[in-house]
C-alpha positions as CSV (number, residue, x, y, z in Angstrom):
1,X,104.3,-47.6,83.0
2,X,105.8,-51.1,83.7
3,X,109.4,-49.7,84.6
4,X,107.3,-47.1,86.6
5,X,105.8,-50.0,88.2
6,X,109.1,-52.4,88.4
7,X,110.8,-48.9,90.4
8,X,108.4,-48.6,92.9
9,X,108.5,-52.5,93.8
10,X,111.5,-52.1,93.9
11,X,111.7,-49.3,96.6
12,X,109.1,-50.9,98.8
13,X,111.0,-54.0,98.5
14,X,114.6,-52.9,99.9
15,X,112.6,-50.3,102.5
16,X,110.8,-53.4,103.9
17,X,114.5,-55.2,103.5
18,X,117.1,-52.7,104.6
19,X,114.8,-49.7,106.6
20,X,112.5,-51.3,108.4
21,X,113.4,-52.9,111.5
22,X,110.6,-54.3,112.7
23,X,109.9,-58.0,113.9
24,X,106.5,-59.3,113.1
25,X,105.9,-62.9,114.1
26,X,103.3,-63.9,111.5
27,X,105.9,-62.4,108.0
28,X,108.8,-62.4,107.9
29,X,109.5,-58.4,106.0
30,X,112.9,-59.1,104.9
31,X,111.7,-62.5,102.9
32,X,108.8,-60.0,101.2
33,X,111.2,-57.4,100.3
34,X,113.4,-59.4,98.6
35,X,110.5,-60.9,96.9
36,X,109.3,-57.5,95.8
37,X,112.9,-56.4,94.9
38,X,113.1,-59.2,92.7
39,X,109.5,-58.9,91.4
40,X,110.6,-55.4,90.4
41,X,113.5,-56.1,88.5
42,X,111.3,-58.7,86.2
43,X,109.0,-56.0,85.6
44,X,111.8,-53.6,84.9
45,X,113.5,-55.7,82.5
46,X,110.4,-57.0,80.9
47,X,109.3,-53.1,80.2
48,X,112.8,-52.3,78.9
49,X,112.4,-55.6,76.2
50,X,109.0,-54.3,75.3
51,X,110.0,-50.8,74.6
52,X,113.0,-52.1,72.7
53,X,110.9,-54.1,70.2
54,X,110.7,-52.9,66.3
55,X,107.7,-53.0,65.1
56,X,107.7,-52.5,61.6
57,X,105.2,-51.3,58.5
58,X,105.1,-51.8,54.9
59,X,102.7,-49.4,53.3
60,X,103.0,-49.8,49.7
61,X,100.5,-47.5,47.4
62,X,100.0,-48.0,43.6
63,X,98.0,-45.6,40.9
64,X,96.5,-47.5,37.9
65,X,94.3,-46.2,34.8
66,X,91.3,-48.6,34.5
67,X,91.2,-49.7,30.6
68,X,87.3,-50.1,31.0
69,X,86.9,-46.6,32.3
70,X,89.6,-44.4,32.1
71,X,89.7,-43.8,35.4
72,X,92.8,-43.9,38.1
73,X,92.2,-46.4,40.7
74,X,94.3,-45.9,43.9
75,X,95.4,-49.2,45.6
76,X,97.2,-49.0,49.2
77,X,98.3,-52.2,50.7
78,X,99.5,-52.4,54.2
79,X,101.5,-55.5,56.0
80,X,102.2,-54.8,59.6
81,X,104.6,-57.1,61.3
82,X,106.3,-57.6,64.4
């Protein structure tokens, strides 16, 4: 969704920059698009570094007898890390 996101600010940014020629006296368009062009590209990249992380999980299960009772006991440990 963020490179979704980063794409579209993007496009609105270099329409406002390079399509629109319109003068407004209070904003000035072409300062905002760049903004947005360069608001997009942080998004962008940040998207692509958090679809590029490893996340990474341990599941480790051991079977035991229990002396006492003769019965199996099932034991699943689970470390999830980052």
């Amino acid at each position: 969704m963020s490179i979704g996101l980063g794409i579209f600010l993007i496009a609105i940014g270099a329409i406002l920059t390079f399509a629109l020629n319109v003068s407004v006296d209070v904003v000035d368009l072409d300062l905002i698009g760049w903004i947005l062009m360069g608001a997009g590209l942080v998004v962008v990249i940040i998207g692509v570094a958090l679809l590029t992380r490893k996340r990474r999980t341990v599941a480790t299960s051991r079977v035991d007898v229990d002396p006492a009772t003769g019965s199996r006991v099932n034991t699943t440990e689970r470390d999830d890390t980052l």
